[in-house]
C-alpha positions as YAML, in Angstrom:
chain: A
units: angstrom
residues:
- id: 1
  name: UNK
  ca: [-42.41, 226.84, 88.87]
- id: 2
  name: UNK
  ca: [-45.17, 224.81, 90.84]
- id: 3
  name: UNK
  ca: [-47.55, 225.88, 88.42]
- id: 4
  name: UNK
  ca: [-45.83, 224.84, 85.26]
- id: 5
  name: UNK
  ca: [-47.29, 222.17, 83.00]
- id: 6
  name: UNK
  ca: [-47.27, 221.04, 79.63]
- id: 7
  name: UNK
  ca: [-50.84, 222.31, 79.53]
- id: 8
  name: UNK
  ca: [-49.46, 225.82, 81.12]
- id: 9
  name: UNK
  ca: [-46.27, 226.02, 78.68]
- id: 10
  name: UNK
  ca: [-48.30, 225.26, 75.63]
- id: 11
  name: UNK
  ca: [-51.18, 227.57, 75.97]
- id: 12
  name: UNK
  ca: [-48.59, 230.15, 77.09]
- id: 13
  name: UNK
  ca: [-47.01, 229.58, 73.92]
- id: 14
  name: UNK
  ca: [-50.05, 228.90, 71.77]
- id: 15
  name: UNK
  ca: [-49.53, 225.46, 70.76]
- id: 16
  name: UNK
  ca: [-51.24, 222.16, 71.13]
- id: 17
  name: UNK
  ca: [-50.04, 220.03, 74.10]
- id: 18
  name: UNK
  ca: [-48.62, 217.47, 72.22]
- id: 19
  name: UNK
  ca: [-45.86, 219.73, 70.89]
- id: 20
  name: UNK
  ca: [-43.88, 220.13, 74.04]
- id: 21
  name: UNK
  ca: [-44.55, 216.80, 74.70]
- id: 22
  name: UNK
  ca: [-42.90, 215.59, 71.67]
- id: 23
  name: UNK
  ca: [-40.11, 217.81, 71.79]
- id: 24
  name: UNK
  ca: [-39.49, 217.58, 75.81]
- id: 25
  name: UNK
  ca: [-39.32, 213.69, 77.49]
- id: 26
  name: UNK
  ca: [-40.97, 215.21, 80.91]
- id: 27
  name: UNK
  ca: [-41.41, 218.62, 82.47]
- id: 28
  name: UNK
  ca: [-37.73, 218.84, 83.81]
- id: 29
  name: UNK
  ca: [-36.32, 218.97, 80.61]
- id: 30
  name: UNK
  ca: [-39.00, 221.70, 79.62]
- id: 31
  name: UNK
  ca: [-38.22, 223.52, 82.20]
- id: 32
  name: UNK
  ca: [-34.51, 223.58, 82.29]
- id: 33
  name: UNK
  ca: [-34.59, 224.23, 78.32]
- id: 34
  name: UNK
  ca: [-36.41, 227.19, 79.00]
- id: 35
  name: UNK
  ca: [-34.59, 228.54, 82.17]
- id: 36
  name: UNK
  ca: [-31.07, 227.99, 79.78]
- id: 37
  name: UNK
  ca: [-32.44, 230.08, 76.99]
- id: 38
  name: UNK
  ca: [-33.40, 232.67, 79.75]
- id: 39
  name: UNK
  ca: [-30.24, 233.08, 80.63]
- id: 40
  name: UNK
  ca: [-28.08, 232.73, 77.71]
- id: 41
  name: UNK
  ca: [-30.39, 235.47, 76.48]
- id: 42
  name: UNK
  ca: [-29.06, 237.87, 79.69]
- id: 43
  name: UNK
  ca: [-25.43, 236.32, 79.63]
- id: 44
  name: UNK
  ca: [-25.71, 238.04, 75.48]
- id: 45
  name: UNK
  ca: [-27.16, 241.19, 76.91]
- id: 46
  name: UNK
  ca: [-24.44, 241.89, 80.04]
- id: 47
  name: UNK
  ca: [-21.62, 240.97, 77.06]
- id: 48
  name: UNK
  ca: [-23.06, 243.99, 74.72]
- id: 49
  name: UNK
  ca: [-22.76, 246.33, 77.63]
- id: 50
  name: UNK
  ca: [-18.96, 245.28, 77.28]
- id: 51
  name: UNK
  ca: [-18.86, 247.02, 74.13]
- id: 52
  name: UNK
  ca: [-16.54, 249.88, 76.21]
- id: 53
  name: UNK
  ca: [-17.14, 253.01, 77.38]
- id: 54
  name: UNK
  ca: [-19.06, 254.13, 81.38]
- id: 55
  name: UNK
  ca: [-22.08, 251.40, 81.70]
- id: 56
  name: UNK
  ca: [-22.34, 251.26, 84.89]
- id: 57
  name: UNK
  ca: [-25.59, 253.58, 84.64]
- id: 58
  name: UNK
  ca: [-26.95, 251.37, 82.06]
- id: 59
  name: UNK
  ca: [-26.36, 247.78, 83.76]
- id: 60
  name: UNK
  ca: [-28.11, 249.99, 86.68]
- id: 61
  name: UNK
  ca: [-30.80, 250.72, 84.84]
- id: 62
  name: UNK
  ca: [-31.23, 246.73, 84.16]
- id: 63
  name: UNK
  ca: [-30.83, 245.58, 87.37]
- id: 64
  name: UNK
  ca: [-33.37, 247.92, 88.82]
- id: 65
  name: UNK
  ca: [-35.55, 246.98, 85.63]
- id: 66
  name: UNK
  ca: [-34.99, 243.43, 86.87]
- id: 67
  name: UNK
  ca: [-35.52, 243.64, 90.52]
- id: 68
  name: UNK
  ca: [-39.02, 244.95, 89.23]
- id: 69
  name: UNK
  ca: [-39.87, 241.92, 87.74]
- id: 70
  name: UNK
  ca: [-38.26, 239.00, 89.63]
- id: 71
  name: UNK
  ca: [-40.05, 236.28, 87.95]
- id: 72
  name: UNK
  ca: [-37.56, 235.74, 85.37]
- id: 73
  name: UNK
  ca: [-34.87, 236.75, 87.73]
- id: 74
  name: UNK
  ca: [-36.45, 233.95, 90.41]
- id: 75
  name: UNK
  ca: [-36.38, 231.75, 87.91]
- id: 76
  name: UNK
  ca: [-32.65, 232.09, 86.81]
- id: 77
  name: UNK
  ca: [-31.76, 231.61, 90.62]
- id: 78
  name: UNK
  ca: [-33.47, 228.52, 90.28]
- id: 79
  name: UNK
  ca: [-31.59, 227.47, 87.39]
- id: 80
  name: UNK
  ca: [-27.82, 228.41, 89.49]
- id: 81
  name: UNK
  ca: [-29.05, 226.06, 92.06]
- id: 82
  name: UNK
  ca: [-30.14, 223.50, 89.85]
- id: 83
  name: UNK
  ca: [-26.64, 223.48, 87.87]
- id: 84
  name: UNK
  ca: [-24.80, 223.60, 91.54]
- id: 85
  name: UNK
  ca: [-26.55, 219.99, 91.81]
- id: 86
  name: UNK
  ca: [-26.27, 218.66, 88.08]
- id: 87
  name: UNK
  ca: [-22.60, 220.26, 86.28]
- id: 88
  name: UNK
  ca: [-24.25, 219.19, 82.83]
- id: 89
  name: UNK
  ca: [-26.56, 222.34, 83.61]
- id: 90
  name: UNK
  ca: [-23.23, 224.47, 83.41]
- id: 91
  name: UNK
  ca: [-22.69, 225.86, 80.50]
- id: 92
  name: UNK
  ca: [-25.44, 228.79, 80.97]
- id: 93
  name: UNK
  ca: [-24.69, 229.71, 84.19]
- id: 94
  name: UNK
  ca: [-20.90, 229.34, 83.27]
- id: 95
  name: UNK
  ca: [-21.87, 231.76, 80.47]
- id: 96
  name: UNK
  ca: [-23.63, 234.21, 82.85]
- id: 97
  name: UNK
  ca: [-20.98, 234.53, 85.47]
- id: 98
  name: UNK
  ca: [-18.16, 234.91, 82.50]
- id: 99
  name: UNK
  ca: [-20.49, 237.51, 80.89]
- id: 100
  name: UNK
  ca: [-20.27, 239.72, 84.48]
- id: 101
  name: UNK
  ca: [-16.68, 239.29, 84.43]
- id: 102
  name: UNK
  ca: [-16.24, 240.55, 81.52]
- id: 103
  name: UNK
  ca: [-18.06, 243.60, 82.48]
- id: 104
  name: UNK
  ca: [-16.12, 243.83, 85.42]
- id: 105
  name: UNK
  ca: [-12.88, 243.56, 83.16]
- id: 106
  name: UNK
  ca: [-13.58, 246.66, 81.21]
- id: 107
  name: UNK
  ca: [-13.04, 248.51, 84.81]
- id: 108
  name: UNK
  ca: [-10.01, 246.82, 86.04]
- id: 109
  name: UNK
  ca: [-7.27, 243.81, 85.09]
- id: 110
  name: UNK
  ca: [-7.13, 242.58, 88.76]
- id: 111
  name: UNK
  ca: [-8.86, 239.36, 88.72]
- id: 112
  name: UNK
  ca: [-9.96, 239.50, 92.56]
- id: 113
  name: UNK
  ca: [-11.86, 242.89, 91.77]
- id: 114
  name: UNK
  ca: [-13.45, 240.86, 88.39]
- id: 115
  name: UNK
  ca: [-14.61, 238.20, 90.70]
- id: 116
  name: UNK
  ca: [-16.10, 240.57, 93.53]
- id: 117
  name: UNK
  ca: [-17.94, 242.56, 91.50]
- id: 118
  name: UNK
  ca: [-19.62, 239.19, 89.56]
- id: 119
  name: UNK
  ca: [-20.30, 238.18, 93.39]
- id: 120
  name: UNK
  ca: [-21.78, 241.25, 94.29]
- id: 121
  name: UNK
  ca: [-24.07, 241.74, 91.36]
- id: 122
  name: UNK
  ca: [-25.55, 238.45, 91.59]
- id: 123
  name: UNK
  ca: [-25.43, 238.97, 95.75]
- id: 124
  name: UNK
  ca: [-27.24, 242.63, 94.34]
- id: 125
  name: UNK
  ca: [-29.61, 240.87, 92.62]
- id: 126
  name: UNK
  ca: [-30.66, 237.66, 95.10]
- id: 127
  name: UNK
  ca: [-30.81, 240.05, 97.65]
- id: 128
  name: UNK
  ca: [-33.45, 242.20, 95.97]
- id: 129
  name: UNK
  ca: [-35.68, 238.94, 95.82]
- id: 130
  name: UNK
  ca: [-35.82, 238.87, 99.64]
- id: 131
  name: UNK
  ca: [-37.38, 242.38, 100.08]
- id: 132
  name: UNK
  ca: [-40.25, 243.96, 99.66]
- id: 133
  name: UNK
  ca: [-39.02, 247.28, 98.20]
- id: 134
  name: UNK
  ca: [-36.63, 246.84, 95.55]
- id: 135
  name: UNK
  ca: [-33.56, 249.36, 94.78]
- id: 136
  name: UNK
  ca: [-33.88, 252.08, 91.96]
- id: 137
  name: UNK
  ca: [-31.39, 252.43, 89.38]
- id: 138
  name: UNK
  ca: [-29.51, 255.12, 91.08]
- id: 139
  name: UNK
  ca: [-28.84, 252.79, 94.03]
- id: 140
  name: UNK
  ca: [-27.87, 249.84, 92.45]
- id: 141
  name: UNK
  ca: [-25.44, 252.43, 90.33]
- id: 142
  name: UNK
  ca: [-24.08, 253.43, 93.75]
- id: 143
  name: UNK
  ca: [-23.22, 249.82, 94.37]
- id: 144
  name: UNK
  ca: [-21.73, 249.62, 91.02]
- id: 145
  name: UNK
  ca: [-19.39, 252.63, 91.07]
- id: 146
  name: UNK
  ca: [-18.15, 251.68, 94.31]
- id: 147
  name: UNK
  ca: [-16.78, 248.37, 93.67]
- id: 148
  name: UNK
  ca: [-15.71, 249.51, 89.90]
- id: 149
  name: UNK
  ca: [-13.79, 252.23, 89.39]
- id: 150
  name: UNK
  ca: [-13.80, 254.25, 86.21]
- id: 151
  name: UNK
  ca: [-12.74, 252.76, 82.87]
- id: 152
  name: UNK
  ca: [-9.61, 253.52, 81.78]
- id: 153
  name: UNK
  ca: [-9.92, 256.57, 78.93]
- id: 154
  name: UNK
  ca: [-9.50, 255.92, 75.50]
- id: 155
  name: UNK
  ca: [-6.95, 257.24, 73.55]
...
């Protein structure tokens, strides 16, 4: 984020300065507009792998996807401890964490076991920031099927 300017944004996006000038009062509000749509676009994505059925493999499959790339993930992070310091900053990361637990819901009704596995996948996930080697899919799936247990069958 050291490295972001209006300059930066707008040849990133392929517009003159003065547009994100215009449309953004200083660089915070650039920045936080874009770390919100960042995350209200992964907040949609975890709520359409709440569409039912065994995901676990497939939020795997993200996460290790993610952990790959931890720019956007770095920058979310970011974002959490920017909204921890201003609660007007909220409503995404509000959004996120009631995306996870809705995840978590399709596994279980106990609300303690919801709230682990949100802590645990965002733990997961800061975690994989710190190290070098980041986990595949099949051990981030070994994390998820042992604090979710299987979804209850459909009839």
């Amino acid at each position: 984020m050291a490295g972001v300017s209006h300059r930066t944004v707008s040849q990133e996006a392929g517009l003159p300065t003065s547009a994100t000038t215009y449309y953004f009062t200083g660089l915070g509000d650039l920045l936080t507009a874009a770390l919100t749509s960042v995350m209200d676009e992964d907040s949609e994505r975890m709520r359409r792998l709440s569409a039912g059925g065994d995901r676990r493999r497939e939020l795997a499959e993200l996460m290790a996807r993610v952990a790959a790339e931890p720019g956007r993930l770095l920058a979310e992070y970011e974002l959490f401890l920017l909204a921890a310091r201003r609660p007007h900053l909220r409503e995404s990361t509000d959004a996120w964490l009631a995306a996870v637990g809705a995840f978590a819901r399709c596994y279980t009704d106990d609300p303690v076991r919801a709230r682990v596995v949100t802590a645990v996948i965002d733990g997961v996930l800061l975690h994989t920031l710190l190290g070098e080697t980041k986990p595949s899919a099949d051990e981030f799936e070994a994390i998820l099927t042992d604090v979710l247990p299987e979804p209850p069958r459909e009839p």
